[in-house]
C-alpha positions as CSV (number, residue, x, y, z in Angstrom):
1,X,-17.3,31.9,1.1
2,X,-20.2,29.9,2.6
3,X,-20.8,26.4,0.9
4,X,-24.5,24.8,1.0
5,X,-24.5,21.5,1.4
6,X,-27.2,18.5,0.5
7,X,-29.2,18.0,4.0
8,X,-29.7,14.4,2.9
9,X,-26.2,13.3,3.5
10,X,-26.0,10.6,6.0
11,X,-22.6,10.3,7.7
12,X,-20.8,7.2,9.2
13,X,-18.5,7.7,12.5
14,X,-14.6,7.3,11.8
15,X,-14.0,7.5,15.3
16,X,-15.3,8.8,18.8
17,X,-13.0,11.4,19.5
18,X,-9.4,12.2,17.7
19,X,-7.2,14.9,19.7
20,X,-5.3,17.6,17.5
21,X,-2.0,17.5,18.0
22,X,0.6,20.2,18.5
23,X,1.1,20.9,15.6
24,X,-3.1,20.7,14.5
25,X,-2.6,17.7,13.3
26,X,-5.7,14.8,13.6
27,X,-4.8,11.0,13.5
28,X,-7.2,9.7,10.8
29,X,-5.7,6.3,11.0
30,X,-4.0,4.3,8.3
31,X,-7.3,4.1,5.9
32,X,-6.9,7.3,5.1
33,X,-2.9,7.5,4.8
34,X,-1.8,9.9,1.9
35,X,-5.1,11.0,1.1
36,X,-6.1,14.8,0.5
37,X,-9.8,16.4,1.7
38,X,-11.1,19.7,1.8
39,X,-12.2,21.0,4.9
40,X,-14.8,22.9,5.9
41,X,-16.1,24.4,9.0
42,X,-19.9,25.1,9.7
43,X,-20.9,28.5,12.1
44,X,-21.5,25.7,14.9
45,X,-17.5,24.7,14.8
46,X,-18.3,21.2,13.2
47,X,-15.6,20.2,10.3
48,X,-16.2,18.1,7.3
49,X,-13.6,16.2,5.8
50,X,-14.3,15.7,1.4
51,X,-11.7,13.5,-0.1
52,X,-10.3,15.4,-3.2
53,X,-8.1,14.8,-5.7
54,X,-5.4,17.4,-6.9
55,X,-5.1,17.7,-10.7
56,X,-2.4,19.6,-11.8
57,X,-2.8,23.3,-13.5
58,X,-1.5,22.5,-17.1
59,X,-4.1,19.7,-17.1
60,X,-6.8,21.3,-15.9
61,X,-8.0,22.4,-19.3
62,X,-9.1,19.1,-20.2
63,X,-11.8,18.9,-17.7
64,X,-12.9,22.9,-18.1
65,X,-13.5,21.4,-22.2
66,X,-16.5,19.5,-22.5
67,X,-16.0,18.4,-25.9
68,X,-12.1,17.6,-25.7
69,X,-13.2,15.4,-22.3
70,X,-15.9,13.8,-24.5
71,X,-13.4,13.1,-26.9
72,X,-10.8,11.8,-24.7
73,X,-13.4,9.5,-22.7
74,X,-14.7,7.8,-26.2
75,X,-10.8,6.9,-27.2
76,X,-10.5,5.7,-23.9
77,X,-13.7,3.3,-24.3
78,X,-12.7,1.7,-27.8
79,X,-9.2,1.5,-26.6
80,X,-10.8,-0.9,-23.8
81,X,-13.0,-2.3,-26.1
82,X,-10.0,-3.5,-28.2
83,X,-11.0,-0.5,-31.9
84,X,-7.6,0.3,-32.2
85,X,-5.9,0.0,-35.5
86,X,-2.3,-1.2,-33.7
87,X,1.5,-1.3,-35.6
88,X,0.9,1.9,-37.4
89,X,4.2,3.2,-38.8
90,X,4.5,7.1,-39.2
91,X,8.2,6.2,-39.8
92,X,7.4,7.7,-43.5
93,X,6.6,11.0,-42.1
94,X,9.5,11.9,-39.6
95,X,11.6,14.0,-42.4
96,X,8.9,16.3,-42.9
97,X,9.1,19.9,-42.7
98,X,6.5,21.4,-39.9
99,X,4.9,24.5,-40.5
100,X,4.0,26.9,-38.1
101,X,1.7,29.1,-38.1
């Protein structure tokens, strides 16, 4: 599936020229050491390189839920900004009965 990209993008060289190895492997040097990209390949041969970062399928829902991500981001802030209530003890409710549905 083509992919358009921003014509605006200015790019930096990495390196002159990096040979694929036997096994189509390319040297990136250690900066880049454990990372993951996406590649893609324009008509003229040319191949971009976008980090990416691989979230995991039963987490994914998060980020496909506006709200819940909304939700999760505010906790995160007044966590940080220290509007926790702290020492809560649920102690009193570990006898009770659950009901499922």
């Amino acid at each position: 599936m083509p992919i358009m990209l921003e014509s605006s993008t200015v790019f930096e060289e990495v390196c002159n020229a990096v040979r694929v190895d036997e096994s189509g492997r390319v040297d990136l040097g250690s900066d880049y050491s454990g990372q993951s990209f996406r590649v893609l390949r324009s008509e003229s041969g040319e191949l971009l390189l976008t980090p990416v970062i691989a979230i995991p399928e039963r987490e994914m829902w998060l980020y496909r839920n506006p709200e819940a991500l909304a939700t999760l981001r505010q906790g995160l802030e007044e966590a940080h900004a220290g509007l926790t209530v702290g020492n809560v003890d649920f102690s009193q409710y570990a006898d009770l009965e659950i009901e499922e549905d």
